[in-house]
PDB file of N, CA, C and O in Angstrom:
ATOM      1  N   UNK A   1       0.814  -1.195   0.000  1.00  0.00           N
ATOM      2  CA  UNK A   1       0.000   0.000   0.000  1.00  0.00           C
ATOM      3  C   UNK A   1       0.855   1.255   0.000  1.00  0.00           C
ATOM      4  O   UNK A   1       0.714   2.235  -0.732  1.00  0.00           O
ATOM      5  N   UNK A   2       1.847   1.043   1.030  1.00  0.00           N
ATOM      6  CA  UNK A   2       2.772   2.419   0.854  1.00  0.00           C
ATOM      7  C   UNK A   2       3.469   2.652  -0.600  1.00  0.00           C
ATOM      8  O   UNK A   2       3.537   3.735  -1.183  1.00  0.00           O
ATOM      9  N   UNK A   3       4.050   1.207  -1.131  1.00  0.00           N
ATOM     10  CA  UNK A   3       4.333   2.118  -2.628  1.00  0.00           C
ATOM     11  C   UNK A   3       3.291   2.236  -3.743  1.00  0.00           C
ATOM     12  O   UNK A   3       3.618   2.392  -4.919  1.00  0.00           O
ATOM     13  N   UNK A   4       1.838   2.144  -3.265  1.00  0.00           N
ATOM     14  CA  UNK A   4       1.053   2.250  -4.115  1.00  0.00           C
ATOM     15  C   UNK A   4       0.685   3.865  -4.272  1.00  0.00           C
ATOM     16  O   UNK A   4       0.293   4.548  -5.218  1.00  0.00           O
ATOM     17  N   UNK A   5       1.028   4.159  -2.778  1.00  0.00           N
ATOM     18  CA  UNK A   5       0.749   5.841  -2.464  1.00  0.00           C
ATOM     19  C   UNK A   5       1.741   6.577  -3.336  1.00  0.00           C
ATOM     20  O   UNK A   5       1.338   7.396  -4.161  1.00  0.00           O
ATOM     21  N   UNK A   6       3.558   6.199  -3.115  1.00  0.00           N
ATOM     22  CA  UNK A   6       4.472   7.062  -3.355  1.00  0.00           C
ATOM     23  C   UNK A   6       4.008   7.321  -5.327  1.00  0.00           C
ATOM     24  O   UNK A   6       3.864   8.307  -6.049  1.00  0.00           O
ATOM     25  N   UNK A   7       3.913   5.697  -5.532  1.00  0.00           N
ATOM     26  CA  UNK A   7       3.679   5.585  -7.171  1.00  0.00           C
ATOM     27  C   UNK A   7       2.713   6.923  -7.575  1.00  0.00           C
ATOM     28  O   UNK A   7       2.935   7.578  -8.594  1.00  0.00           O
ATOM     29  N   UNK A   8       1.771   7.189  -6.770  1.00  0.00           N
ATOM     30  CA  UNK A   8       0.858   7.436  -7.554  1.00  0.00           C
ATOM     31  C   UNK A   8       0.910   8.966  -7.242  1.00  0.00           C
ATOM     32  O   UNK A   8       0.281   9.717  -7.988  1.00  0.00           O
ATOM     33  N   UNK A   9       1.512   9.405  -6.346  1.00  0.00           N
ATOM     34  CA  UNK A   9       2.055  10.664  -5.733  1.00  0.00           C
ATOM     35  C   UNK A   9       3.232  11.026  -6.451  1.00  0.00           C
ATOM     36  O   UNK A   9       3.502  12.207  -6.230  1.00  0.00           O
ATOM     37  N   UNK A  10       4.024  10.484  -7.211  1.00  0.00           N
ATOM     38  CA  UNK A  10       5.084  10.430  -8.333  1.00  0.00           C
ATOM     39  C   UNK A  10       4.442  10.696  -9.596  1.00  0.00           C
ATOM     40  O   UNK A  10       5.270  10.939 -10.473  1.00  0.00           O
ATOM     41  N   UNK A  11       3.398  10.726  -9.933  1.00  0.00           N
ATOM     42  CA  UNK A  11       3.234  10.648 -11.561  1.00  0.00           C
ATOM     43  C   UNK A  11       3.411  12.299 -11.822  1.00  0.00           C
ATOM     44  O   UNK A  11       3.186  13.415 -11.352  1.00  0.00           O
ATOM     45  N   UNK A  12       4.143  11.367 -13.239  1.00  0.00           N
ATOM     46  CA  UNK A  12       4.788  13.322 -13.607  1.00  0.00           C
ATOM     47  C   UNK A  12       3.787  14.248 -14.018  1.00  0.00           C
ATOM     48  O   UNK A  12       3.940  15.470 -14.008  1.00  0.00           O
ATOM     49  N   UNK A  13       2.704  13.613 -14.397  1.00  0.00           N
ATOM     50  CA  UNK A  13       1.516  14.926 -15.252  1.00  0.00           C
ATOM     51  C   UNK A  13       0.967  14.872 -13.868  1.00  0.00           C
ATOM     52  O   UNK A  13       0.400  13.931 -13.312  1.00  0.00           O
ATOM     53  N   UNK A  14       1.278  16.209 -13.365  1.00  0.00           N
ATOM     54  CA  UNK A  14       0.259  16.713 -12.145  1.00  0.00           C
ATOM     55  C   UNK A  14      -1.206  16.116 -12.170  1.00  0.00           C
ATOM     56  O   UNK A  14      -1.805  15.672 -11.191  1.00  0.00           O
ATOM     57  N   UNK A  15      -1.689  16.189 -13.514  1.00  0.00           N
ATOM     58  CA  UNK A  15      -3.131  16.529 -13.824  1.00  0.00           C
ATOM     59  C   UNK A  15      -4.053  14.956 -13.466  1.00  0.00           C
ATOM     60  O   UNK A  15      -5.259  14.864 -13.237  1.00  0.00           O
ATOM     61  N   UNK A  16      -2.824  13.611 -13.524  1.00  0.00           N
ATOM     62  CA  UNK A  16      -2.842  12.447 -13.197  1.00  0.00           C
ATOM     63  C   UNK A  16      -2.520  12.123 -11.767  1.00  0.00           C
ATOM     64  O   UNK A  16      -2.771  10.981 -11.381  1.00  0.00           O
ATOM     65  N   UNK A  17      -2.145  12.743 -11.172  1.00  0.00           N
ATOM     66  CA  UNK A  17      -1.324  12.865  -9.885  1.00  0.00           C
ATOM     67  C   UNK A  17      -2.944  12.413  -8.725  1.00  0.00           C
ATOM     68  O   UNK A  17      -4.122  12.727  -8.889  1.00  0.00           O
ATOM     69  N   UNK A  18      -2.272  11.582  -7.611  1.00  0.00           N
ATOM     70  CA  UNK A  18      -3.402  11.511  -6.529  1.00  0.00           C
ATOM     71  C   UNK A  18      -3.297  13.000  -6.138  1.00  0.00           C
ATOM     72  O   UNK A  18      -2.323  13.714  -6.373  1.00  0.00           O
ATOM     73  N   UNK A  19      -4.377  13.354  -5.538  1.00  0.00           N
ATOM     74  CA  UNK A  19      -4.622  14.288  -4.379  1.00  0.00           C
ATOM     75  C   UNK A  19      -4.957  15.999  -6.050  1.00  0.00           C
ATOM     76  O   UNK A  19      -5.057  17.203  -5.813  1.00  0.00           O
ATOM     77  N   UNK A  20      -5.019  15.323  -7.431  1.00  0.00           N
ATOM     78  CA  UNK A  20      -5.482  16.337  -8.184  1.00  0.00           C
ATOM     79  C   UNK A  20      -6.715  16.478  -9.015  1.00  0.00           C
ATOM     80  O   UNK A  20      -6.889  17.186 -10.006  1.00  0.00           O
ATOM     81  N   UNK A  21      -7.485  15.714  -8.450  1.00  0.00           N
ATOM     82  CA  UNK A  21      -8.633  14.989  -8.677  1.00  0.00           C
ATOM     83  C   UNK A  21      -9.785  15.785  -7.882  1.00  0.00           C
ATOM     84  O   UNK A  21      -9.413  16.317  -6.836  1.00  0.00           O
ATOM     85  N   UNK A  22     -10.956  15.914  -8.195  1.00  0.00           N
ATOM     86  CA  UNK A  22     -12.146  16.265  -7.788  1.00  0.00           C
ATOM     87  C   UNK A  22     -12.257  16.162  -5.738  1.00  0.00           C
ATOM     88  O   UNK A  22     -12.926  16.761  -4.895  1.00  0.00           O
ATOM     89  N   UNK A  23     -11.436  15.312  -5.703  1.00  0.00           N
ATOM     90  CA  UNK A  23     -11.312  14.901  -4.356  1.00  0.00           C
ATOM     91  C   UNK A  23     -10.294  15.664  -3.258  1.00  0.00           C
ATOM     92  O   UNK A  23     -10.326  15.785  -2.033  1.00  0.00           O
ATOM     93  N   UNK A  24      -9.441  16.084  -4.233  1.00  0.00           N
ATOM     94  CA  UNK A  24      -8.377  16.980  -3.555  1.00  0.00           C
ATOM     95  C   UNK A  24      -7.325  16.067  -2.656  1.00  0.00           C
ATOM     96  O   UNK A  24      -6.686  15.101  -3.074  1.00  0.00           O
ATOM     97  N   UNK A  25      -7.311  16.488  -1.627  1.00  0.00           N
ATOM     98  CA  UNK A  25      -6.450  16.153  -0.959  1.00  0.00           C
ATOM     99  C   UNK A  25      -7.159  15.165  -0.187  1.00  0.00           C
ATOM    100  O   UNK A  25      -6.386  14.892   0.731  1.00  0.00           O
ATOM    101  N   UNK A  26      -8.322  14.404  -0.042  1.00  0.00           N
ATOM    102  CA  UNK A  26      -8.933  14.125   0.539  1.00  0.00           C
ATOM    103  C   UNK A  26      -8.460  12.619   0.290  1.00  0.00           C
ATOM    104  O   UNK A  26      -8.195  11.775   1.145  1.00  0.00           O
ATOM    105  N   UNK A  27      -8.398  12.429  -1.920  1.00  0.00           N
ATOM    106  CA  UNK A  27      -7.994  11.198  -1.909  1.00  0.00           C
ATOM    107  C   UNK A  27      -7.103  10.917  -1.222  1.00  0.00           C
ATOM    108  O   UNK A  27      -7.125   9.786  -0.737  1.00  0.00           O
ATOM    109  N   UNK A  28      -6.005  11.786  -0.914  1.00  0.00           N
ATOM    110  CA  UNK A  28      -4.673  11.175   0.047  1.00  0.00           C
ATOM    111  C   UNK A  28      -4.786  10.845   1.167  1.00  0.00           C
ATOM    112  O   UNK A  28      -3.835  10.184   1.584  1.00  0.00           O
ATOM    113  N   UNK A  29      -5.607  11.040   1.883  1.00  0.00           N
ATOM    114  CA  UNK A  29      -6.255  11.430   3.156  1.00  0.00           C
ATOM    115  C   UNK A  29      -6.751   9.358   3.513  1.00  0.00           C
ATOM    116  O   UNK A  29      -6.315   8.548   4.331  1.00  0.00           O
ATOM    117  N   UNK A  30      -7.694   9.268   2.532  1.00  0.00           N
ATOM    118  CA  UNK A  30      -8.655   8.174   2.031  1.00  0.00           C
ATOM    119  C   UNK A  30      -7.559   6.879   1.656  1.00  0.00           C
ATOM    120  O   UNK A  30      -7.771   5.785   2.181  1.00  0.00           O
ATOM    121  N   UNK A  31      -6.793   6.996   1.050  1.00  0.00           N
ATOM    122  CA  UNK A  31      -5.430   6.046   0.586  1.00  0.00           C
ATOM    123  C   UNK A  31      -5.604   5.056   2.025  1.00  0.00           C
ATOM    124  O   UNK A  31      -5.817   5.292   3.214  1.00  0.00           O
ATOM    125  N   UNK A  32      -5.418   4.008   1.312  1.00  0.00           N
ATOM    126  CA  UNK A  32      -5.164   3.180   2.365  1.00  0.00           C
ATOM    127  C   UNK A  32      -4.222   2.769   3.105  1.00  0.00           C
ATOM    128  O   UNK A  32      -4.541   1.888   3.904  1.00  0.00           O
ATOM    129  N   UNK A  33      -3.182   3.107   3.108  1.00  0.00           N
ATOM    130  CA  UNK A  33      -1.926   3.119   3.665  1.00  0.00           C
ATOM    131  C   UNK A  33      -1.840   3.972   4.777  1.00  0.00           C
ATOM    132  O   UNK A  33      -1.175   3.762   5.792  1.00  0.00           O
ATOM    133  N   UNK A  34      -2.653   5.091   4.497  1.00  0.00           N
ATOM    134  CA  UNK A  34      -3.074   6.216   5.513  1.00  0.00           C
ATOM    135  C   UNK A  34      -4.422   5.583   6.187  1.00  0.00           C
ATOM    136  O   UNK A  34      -4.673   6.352   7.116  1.00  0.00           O
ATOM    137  N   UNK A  35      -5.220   4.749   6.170  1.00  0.00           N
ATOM    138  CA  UNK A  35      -6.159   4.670   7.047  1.00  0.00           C
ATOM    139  C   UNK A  35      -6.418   4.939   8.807  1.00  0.00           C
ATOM    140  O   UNK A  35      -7.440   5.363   9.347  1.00  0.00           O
ATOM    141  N   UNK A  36      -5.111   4.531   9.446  1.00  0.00           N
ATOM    142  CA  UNK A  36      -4.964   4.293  10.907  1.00  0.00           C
ATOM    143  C   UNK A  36      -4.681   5.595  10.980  1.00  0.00           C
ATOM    144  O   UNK A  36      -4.339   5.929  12.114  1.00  0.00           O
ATOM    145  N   UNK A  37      -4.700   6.701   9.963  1.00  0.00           N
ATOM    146  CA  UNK A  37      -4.187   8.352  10.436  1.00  0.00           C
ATOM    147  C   UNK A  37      -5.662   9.211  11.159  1.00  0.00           C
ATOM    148  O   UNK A  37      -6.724   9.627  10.696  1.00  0.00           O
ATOM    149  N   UNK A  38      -4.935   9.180  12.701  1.00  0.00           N
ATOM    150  CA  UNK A  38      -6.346  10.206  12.799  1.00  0.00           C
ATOM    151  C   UNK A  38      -6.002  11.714  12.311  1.00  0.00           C
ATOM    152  O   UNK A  38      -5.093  12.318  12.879  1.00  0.00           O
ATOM    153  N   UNK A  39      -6.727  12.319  11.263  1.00  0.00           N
ATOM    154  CA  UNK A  39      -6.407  13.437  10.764  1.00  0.00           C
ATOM    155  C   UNK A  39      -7.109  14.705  11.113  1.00  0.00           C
ATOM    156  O   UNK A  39      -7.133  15.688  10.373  1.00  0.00           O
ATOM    157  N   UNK A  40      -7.674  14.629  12.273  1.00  0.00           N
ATOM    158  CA  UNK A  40      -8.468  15.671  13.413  1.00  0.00           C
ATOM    159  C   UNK A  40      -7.268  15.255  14.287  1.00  0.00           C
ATOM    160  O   UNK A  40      -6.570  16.262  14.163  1.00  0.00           O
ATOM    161  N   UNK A  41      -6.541  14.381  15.132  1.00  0.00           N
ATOM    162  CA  UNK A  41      -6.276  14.518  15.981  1.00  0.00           C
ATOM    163  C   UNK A  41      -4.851  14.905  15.517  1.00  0.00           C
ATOM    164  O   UNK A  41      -4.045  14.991  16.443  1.00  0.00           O
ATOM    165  N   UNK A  42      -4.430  15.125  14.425  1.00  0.00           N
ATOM    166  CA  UNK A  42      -2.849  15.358  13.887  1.00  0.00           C
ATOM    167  C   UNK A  42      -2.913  17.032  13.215  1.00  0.00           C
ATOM    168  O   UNK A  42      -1.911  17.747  13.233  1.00  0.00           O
ATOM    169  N   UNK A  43      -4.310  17.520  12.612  1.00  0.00           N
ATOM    170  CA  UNK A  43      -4.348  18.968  12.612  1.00  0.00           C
ATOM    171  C   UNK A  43      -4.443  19.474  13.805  1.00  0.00           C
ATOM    172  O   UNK A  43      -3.867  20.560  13.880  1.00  0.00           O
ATOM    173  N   UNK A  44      -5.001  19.083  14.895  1.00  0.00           N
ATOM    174  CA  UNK A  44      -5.118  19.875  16.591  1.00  0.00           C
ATOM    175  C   UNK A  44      -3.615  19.614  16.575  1.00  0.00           C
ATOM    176  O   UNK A  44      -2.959  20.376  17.285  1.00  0.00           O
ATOM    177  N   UNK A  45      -3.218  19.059  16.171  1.00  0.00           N
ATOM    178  CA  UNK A  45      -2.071  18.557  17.265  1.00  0.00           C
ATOM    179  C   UNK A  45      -1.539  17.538  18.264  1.00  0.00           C
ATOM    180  O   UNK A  45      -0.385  17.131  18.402  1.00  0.00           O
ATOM    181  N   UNK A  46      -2.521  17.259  18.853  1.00  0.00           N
ATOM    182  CA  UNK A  46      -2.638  16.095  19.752  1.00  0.00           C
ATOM    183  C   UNK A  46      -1.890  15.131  19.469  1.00  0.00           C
ATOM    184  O   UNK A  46      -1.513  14.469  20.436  1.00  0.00           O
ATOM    185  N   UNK A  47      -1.564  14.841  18.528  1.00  0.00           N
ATOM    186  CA  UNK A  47      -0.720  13.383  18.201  1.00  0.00           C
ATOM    187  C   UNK A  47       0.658  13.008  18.215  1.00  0.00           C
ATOM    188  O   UNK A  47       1.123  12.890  17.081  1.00  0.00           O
ATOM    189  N   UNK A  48       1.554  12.756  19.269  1.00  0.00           N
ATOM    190  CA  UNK A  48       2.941  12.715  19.800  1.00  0.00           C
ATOM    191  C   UNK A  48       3.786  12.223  18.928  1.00  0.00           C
ATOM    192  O   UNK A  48       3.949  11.012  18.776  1.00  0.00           O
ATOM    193  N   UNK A  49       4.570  13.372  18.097  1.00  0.00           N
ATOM    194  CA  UNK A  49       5.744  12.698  17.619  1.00  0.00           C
ATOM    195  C   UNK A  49       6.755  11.784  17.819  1.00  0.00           C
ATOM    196  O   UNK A  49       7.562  11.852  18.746  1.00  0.00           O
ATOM    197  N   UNK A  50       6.718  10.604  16.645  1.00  0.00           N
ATOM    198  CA  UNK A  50       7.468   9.773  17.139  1.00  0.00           C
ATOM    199  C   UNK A  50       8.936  10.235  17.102  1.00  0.00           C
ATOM    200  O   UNK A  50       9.659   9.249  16.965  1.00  0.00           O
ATOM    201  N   UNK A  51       9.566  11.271  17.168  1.00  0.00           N
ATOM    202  CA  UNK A  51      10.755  11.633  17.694  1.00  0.00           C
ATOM    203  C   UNK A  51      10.669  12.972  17.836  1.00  0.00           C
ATOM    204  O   UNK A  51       9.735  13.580  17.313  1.00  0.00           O
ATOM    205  N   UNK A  52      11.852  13.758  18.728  1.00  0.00           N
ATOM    206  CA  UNK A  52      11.855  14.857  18.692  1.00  0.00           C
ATOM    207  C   UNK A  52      13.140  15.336  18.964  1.00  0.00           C
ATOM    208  O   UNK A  52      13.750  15.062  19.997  1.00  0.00           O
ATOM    209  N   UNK A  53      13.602  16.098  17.994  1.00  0.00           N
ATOM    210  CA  UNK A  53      15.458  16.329  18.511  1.00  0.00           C
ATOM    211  C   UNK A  53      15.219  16.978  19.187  1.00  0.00           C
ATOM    212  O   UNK A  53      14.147  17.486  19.515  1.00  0.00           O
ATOM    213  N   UNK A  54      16.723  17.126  19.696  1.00  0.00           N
ATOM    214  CA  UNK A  54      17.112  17.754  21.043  1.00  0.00           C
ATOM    215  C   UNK A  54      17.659  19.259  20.494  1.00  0.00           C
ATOM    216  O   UNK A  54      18.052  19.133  19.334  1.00  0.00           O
ATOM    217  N   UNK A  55      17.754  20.213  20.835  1.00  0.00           N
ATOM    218  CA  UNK A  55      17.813  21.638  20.613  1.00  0.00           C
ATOM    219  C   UNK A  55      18.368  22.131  21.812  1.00  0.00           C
ATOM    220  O   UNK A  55      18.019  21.749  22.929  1.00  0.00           O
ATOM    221  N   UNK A  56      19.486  23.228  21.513  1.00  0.00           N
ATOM    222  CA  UNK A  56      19.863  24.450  22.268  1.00  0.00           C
ATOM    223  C   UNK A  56      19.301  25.324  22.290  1.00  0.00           C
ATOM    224  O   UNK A  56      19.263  25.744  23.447  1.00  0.00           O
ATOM    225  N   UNK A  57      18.675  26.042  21.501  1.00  0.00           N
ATOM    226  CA  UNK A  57      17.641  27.036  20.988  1.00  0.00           C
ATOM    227  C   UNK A  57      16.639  27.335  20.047  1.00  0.00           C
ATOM    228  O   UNK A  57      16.334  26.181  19.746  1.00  0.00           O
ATOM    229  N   UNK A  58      15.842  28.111  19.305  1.00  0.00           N
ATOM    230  CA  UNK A  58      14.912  27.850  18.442  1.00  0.00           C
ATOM    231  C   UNK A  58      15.677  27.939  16.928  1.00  0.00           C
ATOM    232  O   UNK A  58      15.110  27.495  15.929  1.00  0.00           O
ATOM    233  N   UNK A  59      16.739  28.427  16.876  1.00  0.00           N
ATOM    234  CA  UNK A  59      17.995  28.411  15.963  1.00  0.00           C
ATOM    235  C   UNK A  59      18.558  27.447  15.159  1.00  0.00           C
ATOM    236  O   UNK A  59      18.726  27.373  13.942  1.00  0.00           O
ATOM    237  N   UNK A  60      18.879  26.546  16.309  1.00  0.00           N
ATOM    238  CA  UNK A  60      19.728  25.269  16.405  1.00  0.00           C
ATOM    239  C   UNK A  60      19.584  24.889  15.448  1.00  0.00           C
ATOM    240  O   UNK A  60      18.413  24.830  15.072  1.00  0.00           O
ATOM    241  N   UNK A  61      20.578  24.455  14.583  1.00  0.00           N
ATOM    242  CA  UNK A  61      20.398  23.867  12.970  1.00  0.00           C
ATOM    243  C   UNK A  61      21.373  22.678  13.073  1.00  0.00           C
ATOM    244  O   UNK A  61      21.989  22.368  12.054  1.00  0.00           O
ATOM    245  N   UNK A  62      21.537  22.097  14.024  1.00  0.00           N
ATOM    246  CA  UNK A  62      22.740  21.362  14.418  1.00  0.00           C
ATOM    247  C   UNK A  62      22.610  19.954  13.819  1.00  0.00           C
ATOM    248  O   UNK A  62      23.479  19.265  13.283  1.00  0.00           O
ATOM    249  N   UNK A  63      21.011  19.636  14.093  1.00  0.00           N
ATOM    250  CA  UNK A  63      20.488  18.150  13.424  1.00  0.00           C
ATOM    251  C   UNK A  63      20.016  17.936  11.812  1.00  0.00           C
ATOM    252  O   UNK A  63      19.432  16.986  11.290  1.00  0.00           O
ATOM    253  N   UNK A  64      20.498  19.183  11.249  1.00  0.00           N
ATOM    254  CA  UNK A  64      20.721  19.095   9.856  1.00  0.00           C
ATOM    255  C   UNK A  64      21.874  18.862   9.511  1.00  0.00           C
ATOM    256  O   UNK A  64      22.681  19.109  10.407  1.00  0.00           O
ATOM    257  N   UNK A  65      22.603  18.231   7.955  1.00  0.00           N
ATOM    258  CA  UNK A  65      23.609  18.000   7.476  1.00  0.00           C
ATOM    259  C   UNK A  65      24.066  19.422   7.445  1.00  0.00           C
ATOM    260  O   UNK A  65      23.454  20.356   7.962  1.00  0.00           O
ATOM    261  N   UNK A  66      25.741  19.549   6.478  1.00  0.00           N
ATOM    262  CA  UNK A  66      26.358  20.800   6.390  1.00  0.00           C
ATOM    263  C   UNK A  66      26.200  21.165   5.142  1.00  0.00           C
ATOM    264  O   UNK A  66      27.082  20.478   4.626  1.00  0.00           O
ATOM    265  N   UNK A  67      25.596  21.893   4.065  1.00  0.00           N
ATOM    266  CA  UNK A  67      25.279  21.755   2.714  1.00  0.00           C
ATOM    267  C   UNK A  67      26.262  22.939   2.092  1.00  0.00           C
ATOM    268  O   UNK A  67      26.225  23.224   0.895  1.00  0.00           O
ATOM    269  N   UNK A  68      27.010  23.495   2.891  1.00  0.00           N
ATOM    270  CA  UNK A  68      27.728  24.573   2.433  1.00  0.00           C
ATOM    271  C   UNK A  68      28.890  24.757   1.393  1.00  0.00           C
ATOM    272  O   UNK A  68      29.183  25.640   0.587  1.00  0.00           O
ATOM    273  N   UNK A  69      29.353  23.715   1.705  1.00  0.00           N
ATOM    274  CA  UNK A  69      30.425  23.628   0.758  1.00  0.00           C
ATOM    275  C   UNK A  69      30.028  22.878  -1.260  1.00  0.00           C
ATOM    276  O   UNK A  69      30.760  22.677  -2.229  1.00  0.00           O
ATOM    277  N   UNK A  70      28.454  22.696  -0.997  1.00  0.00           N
ATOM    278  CA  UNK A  70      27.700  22.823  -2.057  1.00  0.00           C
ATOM    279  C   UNK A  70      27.799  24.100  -2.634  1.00  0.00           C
ATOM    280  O   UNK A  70      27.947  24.257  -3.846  1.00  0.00           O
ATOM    281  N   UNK A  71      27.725  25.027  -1.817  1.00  0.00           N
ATOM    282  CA  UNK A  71      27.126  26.049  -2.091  1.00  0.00           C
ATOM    283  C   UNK A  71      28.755  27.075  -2.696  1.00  0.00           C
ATOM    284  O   UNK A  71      28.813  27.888  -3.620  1.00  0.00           O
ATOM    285  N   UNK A  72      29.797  26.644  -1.819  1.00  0.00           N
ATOM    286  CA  UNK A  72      31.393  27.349  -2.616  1.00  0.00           C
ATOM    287  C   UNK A  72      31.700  26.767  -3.869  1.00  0.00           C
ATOM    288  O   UNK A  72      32.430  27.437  -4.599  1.00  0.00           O
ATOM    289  N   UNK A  73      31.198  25.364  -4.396  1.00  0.00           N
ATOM    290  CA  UNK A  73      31.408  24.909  -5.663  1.00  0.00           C
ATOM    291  C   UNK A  73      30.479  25.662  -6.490  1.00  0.00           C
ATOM    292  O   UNK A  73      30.874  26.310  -7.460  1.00  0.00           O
ATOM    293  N   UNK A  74      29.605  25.618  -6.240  1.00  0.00           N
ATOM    294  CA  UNK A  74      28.438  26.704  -7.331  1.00  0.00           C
ATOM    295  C   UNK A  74      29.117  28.008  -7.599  1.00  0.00           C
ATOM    296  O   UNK A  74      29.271  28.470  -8.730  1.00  0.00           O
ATOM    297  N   UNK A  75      29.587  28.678  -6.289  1.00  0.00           N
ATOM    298  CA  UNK A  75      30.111  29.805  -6.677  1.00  0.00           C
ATOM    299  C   UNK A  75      31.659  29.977  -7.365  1.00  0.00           C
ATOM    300  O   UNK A  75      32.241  30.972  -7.797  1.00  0.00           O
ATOM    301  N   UNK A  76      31.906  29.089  -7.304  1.00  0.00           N
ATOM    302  CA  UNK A  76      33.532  28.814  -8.084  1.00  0.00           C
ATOM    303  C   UNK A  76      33.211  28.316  -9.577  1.00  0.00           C
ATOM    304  O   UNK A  76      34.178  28.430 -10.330  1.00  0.00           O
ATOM    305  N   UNK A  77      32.073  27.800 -10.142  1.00  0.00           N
ATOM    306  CA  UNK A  77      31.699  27.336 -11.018  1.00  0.00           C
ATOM    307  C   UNK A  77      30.808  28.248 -12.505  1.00  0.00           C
ATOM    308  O   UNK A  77      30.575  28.057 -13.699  1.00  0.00           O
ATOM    309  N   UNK A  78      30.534  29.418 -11.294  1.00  0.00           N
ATOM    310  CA  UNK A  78      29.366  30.285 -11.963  1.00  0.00           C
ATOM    311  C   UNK A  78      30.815  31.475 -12.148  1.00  0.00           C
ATOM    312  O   UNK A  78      31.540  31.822 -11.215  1.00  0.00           O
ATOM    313  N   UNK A  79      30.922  31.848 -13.342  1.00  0.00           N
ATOM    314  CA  UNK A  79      31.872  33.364 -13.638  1.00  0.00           C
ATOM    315  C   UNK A  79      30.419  34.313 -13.704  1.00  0.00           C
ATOM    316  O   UNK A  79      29.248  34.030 -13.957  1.00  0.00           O
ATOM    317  N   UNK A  80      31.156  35.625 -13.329  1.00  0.00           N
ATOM    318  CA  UNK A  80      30.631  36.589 -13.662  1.00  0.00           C
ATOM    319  C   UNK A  80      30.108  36.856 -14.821  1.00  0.00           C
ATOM    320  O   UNK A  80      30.881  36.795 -15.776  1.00  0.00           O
ATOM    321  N   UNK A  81      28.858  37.178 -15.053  1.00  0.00           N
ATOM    322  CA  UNK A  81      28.380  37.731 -16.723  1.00  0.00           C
ATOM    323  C   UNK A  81      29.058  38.654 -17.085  1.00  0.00           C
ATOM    324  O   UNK A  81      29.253  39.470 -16.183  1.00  0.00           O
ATOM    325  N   UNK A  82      29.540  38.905 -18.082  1.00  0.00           N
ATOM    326  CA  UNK A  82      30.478  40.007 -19.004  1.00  0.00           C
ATOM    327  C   UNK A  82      29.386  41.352 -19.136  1.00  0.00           C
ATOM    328  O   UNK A  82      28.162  41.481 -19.135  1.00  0.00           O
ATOM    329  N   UNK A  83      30.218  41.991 -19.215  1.00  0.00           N
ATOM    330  CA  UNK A  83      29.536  43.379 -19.520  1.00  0.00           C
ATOM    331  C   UNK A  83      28.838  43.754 -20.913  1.00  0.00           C
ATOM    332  O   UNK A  83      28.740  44.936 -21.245  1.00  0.00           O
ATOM    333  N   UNK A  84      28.486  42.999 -21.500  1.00  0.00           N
ATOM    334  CA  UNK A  84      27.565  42.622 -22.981  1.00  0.00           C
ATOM    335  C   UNK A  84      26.155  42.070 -22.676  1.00  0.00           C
ATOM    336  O   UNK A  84      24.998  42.351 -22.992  1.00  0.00           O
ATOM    337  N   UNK A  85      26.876  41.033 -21.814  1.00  0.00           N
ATOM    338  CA  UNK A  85      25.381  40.006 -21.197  1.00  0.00           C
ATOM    339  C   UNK A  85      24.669  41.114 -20.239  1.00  0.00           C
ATOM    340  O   UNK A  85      23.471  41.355 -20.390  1.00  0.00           O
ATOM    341  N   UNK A  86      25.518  41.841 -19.156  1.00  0.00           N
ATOM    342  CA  UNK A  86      24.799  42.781 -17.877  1.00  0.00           C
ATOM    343  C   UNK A  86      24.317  44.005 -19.013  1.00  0.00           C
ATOM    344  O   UNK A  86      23.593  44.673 -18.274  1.00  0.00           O
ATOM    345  N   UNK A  87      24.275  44.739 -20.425  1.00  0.00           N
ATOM    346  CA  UNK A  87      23.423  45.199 -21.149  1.00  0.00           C
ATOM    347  C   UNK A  87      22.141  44.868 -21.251  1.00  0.00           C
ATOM    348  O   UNK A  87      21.184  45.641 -21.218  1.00  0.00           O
ATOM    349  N   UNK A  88      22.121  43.060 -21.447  1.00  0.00           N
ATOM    350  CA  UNK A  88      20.897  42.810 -21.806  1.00  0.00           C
ATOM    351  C   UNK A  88      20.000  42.760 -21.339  1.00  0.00           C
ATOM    352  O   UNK A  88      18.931  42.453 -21.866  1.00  0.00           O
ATOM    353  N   UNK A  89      20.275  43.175 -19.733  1.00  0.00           N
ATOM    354  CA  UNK A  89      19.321  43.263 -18.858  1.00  0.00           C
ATOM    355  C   UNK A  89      19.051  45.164 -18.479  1.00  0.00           C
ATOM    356  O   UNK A  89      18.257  45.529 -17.613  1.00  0.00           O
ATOM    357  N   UNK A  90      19.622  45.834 -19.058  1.00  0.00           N
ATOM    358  CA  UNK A  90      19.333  47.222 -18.920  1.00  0.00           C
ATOM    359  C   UNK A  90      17.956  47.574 -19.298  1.00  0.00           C
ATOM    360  O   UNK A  90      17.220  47.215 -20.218  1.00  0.00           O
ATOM    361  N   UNK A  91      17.788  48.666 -17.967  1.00  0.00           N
ATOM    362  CA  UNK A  91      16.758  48.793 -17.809  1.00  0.00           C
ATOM    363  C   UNK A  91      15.537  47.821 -17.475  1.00  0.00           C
ATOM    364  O   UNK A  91      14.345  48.046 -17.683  1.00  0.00           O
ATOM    365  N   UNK A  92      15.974  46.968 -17.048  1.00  0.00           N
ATOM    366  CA  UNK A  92      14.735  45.171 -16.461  1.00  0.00           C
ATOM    367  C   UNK A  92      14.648  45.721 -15.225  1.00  0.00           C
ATOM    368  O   UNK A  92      14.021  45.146 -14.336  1.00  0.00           O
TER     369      UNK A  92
END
């Protein structure tokens, strides 16, 4: 049932896609894989996460990976636009 959900939550034409249907989000809701979801007691809130990291502050980004050094290859990778190309945007 669960990869019947992901499958069908994967299809590339949106327009085929669960949850884009007359039903909305409701079909997802309805999926059977989701049945045991109480979905009143998980919009209140009420329903205890099965984990919860641990935090120093509301900040704390500590229990995420480090993605940064993604981010110095992009910029070592990308040159500056030439002063021909920064025309073509004059006046935008």
């Amino acid at each position: 049932e669960a990869k019947d959900l992901v499958k069908r939550l994967l299809v590339p034409r949106n327009t085929e896609r669960l949850g884009s249907f007359a039903g909305g989000s409701k079909d997802i809701r309805r999926h059977p894989w989701l049945k045991s979801v109480d979905w009143d007691s998980l919009v209140n809130k009420k329903v205890k996460a099965p984990w919860v990291p641990r935090i120093s502050d509301p900040l704390d980004c500590s229990n995420f990976d480090d993605w940064c050094h993604l981010e110095d290859m992009a910029a070592r990778k990308e040159a500056p636009i030439s002063a021909r190309q920064q025309m073509l945007f004059h006046g935008f």
